[in-house]
C-alpha positions as CSV (number, residue, x, y, z in Angstrom):
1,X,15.6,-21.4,-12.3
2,X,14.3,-23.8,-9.4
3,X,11.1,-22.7,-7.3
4,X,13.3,-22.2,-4.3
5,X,15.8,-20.2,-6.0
6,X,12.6,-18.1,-7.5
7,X,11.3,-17.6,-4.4
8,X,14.6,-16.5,-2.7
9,X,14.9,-13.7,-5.2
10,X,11.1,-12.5,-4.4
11,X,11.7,-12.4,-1.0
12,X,15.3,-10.5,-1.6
13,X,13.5,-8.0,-3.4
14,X,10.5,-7.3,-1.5
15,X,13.2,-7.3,1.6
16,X,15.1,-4.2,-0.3
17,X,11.6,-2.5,-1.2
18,X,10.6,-1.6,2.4
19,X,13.7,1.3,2.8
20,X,13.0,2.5,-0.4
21,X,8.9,2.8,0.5
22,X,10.2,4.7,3.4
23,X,12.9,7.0,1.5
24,X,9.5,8.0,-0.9
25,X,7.7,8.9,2.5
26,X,10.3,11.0,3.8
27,X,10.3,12.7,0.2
28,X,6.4,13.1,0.1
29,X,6.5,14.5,3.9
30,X,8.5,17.5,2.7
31,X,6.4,18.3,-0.3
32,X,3.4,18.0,2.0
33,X,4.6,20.1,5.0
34,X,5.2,22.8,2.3
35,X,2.1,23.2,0.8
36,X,0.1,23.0,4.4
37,X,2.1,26.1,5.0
38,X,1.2,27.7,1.6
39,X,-2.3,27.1,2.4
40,X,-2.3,27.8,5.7
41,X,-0.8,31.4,4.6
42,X,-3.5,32.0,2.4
43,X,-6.6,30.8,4.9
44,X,-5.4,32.9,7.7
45,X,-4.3,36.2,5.4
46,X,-6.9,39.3,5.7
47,X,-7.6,38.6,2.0
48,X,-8.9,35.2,1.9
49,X,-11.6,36.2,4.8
50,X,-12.4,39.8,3.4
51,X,-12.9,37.9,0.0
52,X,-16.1,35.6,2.4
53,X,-14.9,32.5,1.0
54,X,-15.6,29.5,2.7
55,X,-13.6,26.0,2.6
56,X,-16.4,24.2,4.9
57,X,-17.6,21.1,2.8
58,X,-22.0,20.0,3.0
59,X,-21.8,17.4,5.8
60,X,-24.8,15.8,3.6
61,X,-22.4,15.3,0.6
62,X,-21.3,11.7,-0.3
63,X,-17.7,10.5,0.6
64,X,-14.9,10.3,-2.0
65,X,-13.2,7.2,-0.7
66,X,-9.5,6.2,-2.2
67,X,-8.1,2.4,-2.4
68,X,-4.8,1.2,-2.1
69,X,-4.3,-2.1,-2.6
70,X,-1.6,-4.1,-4.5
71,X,-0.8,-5.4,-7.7
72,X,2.2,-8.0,-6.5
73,X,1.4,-11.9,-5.8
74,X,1.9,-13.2,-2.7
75,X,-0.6,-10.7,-1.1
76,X,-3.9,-12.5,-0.8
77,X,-4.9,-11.3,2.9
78,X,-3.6,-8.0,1.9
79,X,-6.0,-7.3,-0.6
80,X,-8.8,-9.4,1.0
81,X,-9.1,-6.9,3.6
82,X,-9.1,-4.0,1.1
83,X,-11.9,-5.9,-1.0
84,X,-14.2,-6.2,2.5
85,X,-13.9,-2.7,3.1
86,X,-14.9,-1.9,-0.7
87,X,-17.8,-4.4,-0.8
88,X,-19.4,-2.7,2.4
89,X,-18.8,0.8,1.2
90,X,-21.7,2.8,0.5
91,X,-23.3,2.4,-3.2
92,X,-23.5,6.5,-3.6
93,X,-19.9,7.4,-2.2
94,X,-17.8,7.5,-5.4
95,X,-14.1,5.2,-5.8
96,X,-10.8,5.7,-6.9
97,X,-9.4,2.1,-7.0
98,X,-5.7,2.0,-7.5
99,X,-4.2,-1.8,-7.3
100,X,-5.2,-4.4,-10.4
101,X,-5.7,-7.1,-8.0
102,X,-8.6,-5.6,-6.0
103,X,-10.7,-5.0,-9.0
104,X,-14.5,-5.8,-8.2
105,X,-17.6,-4.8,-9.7
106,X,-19.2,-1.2,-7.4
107,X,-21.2,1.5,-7.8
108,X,-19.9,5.0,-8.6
109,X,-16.5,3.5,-9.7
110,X,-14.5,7.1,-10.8
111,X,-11.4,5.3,-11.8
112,X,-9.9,2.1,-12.1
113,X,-5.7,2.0,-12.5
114,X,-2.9,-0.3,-11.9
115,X,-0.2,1.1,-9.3
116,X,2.4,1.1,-12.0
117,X,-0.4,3.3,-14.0
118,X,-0.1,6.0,-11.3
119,X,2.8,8.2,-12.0
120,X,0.8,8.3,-15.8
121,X,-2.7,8.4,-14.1
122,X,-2.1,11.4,-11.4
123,X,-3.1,13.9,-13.1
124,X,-6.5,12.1,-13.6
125,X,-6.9,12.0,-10.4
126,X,-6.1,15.5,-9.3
127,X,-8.8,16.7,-12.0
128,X,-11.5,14.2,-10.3
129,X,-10.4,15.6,-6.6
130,X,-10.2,19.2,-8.2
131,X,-13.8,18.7,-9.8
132,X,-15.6,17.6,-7.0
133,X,-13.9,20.1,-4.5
134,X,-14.9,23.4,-6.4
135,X,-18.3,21.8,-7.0
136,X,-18.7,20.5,-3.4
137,X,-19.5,17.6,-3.9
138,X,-18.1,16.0,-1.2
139,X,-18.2,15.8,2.8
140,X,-15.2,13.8,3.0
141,X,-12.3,12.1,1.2
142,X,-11.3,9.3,3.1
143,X,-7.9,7.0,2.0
144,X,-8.1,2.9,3.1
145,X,-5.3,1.4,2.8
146,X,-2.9,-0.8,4.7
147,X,-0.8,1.6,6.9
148,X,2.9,0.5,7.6
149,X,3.9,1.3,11.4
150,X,6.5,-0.8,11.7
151,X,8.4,-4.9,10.6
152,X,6.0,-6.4,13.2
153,X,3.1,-4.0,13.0
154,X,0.6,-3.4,9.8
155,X,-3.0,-2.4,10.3
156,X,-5.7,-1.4,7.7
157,X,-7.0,2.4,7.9
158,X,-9.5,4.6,6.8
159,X,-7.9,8.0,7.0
160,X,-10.2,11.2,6.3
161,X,-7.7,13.6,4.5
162,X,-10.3,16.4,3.9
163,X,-11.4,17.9,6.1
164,X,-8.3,19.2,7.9
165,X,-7.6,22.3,10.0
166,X,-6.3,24.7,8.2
167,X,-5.2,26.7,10.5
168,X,-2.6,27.0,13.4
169,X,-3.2,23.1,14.5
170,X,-0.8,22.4,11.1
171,X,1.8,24.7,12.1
172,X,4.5,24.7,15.3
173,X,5.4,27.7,16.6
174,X,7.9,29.3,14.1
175,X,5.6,28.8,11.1
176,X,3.2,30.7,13.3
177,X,5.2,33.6,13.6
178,X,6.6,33.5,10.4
179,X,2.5,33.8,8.9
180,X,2.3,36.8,11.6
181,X,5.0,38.6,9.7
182,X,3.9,38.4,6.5
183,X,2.0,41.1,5.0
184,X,-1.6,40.6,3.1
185,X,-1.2,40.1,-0.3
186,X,-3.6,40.8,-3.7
187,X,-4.2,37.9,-5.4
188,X,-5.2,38.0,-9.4
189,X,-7.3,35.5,-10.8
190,X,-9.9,33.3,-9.1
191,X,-8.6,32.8,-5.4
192,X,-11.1,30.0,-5.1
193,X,-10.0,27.9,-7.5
194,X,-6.2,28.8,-6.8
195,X,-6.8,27.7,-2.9
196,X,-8.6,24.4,-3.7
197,X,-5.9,23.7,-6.5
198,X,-3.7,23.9,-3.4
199,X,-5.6,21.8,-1.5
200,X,-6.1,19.1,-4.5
201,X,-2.3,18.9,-4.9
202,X,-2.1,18.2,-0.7
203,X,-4.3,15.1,-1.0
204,X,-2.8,13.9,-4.1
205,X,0.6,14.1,-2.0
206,X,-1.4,12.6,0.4
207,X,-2.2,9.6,-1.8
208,X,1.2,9.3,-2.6
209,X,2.3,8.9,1.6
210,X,-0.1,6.6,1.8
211,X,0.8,4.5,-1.2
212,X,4.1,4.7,-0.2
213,X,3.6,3.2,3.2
214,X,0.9,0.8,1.2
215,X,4.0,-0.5,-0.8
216,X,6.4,-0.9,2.5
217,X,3.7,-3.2,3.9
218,X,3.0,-5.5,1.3
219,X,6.5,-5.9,0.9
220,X,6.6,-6.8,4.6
221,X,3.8,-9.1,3.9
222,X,5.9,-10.6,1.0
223,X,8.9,-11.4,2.5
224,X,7.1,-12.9,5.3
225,X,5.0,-15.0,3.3
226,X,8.0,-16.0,1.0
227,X,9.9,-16.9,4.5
228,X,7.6,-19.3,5.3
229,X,7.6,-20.7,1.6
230,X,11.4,-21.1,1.8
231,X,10.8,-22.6,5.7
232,X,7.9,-25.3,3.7
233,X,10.4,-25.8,0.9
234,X,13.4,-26.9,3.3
235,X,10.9,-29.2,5.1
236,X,9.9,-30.7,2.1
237,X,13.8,-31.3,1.1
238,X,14.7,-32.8,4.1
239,X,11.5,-35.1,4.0
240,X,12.4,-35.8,0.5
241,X,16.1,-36.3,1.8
242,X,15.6,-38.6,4.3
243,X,12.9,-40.5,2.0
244,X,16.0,-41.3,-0.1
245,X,18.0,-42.1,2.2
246,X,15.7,-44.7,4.2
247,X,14.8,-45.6,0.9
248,X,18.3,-46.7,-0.2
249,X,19.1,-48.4,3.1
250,X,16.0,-50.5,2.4
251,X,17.5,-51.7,-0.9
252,X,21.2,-51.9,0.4
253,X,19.5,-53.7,3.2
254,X,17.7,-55.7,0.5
255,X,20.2,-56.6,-1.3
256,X,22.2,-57.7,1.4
257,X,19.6,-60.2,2.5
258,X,19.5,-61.2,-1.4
259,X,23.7,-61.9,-1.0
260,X,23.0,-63.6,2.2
261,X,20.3,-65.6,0.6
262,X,22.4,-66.7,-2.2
263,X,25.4,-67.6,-0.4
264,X,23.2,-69.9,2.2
265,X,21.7,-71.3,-0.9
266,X,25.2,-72.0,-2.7
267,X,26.4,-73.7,0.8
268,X,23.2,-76.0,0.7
269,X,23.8,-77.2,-3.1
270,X,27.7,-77.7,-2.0
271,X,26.4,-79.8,1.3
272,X,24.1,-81.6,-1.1
């Protein structure tokens, strides 16, 4: 297969990706709205505040920070950005680094996966997010990553998913009813643990939005960089074309200035 015909399929492909980034964000969203409400039930039942338990996180802690970056070619200022950000974190905030091709040597470095590792990997990093939440261990747990708005518009973020309000902000209006209807409930077993098992799942879902939108906008950066490579390619043809074809009027011109030539010459023996 020719480099142009290579580079048509890449940019095919990462042109088909974007909907189908967008059709796993849709999916995530639902999964996500859900569990807000199941924890949102549980925060503002009679239960969870007779029981004195508290969801407020030391504001002293360190930061879990979560990267996104990408494991596709064709994504060099993608990644450079996510790299920058990583080099200036701080040395004592631990890392979750998901994307092979923003691997660098850091400090507190948690965990290290590919992004086709992290279907396999997820439940390694709900037991990290789990672990530091019921030992609070953290202030914050920030995702950075390279949000997709829109085709024209992709900006890097850092987005703090914990702490959130777990209260009515989450909610509209029916959901708030609906929680005013329901009657306390007893809970069996450790409600602490069940509550930030809740909350674990919601950022893992939250990892997977974000990757999702991650994946729509390197895709975006793909086909645009693969546009231009096709633009660059058909420049060079047509250079290359018209090479040949001023090259081959030089040597039809040539070689009719070689016919003229011999037949002046053949005309000068016959005068002779």
């Amino acid at each position: 297969m020719s480099v142009k015909n290579t580079v048509k399929v890449m940019n095919f492909h990462a042109l088909l990706r974007v909907p189908e980034a967008r059709r796993r964000v849709d999916l995530a969203f639902e999964y996500e709205r859900e569990l807000k409400y199941i924890i949102s039930s549980i925060v503002n039942n009679r239960i969870f505040k007779q029981e004195h338990l508290s969801l407020d996180l030391d504001p002293d802690a360190k930061e879990l920070n979560i990267y996104l970056g990408s494991d596709l070619g064709f994504c060099a200022n993608f990644n450079s950005n996510i790299i920058s950000y990583l080099k200036a974190d701080e040395d004592r905030n631990d890392k979750i680094i998901i994307g092979r091709r923003i691997r660098i040597t850091c400090e507190n470095e948690l965990l290290f996966i590919a992004n086709e590792e992290f279907d396999d990997k997820f439940d390694d990093i709900f037991d990290l997010v789990l672990d530091g939440l019921l030992s609070y261990k953290y202030s914050k747990i920030n995702l950075i990553y390279t949000h997709y708005y829109n085709i024209s518009r992709q900006e890097m973020v850092k987005r703090t998913i914990l702490p959130f309000d777990y209260g009515a902000d989450i909610l509209d209006e029916e959901d708030k009813r609906e929680i005013n209807k329901l009657d306390d409930f007893v809970v069996e077993g450790d409600l602490n643990f069940i509550i930030w098992s809740l909350i674990s799942i919601y950022i893992t879902m939250e990892i997977k939005i974000a990757k999702a939108w991650s994946y729509a906008t390197e895709n975006v950066q793909r086909q645009s960089f693969t546009d231009n490579s096709l633009k660059k390619i058909d420049e060079r043809e047509e250079e290359k074309h018209k090479k040949q074809l001023k090259e081959k009027k030089a040597e039809s011109f040539k070689t009719i200035v070689e016919m003229n030539n011999r037949k002046l010459r053949s005309r000068k023996e016959a005068d002779d």
